[in-house]
N, C-alpha and C positions, 0 to 999 in steps of 0.2 A: 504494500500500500504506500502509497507517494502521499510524504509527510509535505505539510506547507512550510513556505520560509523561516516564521515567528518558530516554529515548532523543531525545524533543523538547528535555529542558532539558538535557541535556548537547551538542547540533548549537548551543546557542545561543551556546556558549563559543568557538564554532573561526567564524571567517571563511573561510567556503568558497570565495573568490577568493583569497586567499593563502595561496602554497606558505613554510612556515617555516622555519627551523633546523631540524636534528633533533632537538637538545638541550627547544627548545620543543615541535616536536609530541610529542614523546614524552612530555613534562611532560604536555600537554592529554590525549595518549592515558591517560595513571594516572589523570588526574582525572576522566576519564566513565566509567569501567572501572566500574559500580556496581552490578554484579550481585554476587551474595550467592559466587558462587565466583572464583576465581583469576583472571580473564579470561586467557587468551594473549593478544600482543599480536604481528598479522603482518604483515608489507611486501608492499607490491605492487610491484612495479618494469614500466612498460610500457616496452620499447625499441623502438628504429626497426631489426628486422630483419622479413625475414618465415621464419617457423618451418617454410613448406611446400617451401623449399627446403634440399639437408643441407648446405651450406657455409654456412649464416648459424643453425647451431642453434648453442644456449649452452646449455650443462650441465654442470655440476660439483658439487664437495661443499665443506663448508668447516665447520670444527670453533668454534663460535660460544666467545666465551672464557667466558663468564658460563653455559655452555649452554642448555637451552629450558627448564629447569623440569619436565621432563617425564621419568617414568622410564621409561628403553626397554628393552623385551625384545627380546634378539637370539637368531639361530637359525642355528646353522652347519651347515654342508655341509661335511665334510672328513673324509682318510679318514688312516690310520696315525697317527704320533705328533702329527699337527696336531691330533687330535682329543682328547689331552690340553692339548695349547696353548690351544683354545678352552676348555675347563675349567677350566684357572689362571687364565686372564684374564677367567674370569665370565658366559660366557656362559650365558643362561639355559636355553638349551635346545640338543643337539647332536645335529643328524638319524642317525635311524638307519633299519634296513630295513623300516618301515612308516611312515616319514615320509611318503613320498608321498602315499600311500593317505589315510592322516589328513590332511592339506591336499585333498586332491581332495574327500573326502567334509564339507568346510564348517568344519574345525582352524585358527583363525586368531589364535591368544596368543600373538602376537610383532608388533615393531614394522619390525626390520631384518633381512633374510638376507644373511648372510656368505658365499660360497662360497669355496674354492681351484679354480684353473681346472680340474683334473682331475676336479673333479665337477659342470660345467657342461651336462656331458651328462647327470644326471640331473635337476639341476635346470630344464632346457631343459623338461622332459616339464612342467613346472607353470607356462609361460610365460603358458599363457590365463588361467591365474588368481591369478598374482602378477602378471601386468604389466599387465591395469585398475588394482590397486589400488596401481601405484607398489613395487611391493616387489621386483622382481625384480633379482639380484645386478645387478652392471654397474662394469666396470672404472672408467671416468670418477668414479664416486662412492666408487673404493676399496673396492666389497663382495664382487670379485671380484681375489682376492688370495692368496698362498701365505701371508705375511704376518697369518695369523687373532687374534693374539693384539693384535697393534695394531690390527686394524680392529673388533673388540669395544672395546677400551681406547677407540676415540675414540666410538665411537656413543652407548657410556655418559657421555663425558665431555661431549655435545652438538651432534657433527656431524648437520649437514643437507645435505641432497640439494636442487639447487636445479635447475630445468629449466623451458625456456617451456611453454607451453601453446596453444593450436590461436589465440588472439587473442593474441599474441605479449608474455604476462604472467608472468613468476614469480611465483608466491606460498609466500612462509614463515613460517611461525615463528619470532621472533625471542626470545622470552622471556615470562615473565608479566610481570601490572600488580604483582603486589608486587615486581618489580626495581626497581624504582624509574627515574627518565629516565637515571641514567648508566650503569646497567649494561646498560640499554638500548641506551643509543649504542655502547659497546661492541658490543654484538652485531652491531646498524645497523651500524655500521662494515665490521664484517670481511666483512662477506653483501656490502657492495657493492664493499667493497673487490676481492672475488673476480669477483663477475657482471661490473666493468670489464676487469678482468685476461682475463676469458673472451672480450672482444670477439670475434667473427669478422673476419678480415680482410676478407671480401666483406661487411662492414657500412657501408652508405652513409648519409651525414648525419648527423644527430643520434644517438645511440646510444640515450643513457638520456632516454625522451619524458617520463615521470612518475613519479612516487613517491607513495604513498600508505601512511600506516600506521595503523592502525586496533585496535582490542581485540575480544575476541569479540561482544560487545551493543553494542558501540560505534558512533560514527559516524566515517569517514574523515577524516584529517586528512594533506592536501598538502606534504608535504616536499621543497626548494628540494634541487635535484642541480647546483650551478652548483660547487660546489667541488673535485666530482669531474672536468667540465671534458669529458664525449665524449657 
């Protein structure tokens, strides 16, 4: 594939055999980020499980400090007075009796659904089409919870949902290039701070096999995981 100009002279700046600091790729990621908008800037983390067995799946959430830069719309499910809780606490949107309907028929202006467990049997009926696209509640990530008003307060405040994928890779968002490398690292931090915490115990060998963080137009830059140590 024929890479564009911006995107040739900025691969020239990273040595693509060395994994660095974070602190420096992250510097290198701000600096190739040279698209005319915000770039996001997201980590790849490959580890040494395999995803097609459920004792070695890693999933969880974690509320990034610097958050992503990004404004999210969240959508609750919740019935009696929680359903004023999600109101004070902001949510933007709070399912009502044609919610369904409107999501089935293509309704998708929101980023996070919230549920309380007691209405996981409605939101179950939208499984086919919130769980392609990553949105479907899920305890592990805290979006299924009696607890609605904190779990709104953190989505806005910039938790992300981290989970492998079928080539045993997480991918997130960790912030934009105008954070600058340390609010960066910050975020870098706590993301992996969590995925080591999440090890599976039936995880053999080496844990965390690669890192890589990269900007949206950008090209990938190898990030050393030696300090985290699995």
């Amino acid at each position: 594939m024929k890479q564009g100009k911006k995107y040739v002279d900025s691969a020239k700046l990273i040595d693509s055999t060395k994994a660095y600091d974070a602190n420096e790729a992250l510097d290198l990621v701000c600096q190739t980020a040279k698209a005319k908008f915000d770039e996001t800037v997201e980590l790849h983390i490959r580890l040494g499980v395999d995803s097609r067995h459920a004792d070695q799946q890693v999933r969880g959430a974690v509320v990034l400090p610097n958050g992503t830069g990004k404004t999210v719309r969240t959508l609750v499910f919740a019935k009696g007075d929680k359903i004023q809780a999600a109101v004070d606490a902001g949510s933007d949107f709070v399912a009502d009796d044609d919610t369904v309907k409107k999501i089935t028929d293509g309704w998708m202006d929101f980023d996070v659904v919230i549920a309380t467990p007691d209405m996981m049997g409605v939101v179950g009926r939208l499984g086919k089409v919130l769980g392609p696209r990553g949105l479907m509640p899920n305890p592990k990530a805290g979006t299924v919870t009696p607890d609605v008003a904190k779990a709104v307060a953190e989505a806005k405040a910039g938790k992300i949902e981290y989970r492998l994928d079928k080539s045993n890779i997480i991918h997130c968002p960790i912030g934009k290039a105008s954070f600058g490398k340390d609010k960066l690292e910050e975020n870098f931090n706590a993301l992996m701070d969590a995925v080591v915490k999440a090890k599976p115990a039936a995880a053999k060998g080496t844990y965390l096999k690669s890192c890589t963080v990269s900007s949206t137009m950008g090209p990938g830059v190898k990030v050393s995981t030696v300090k985290f140590g699995v």
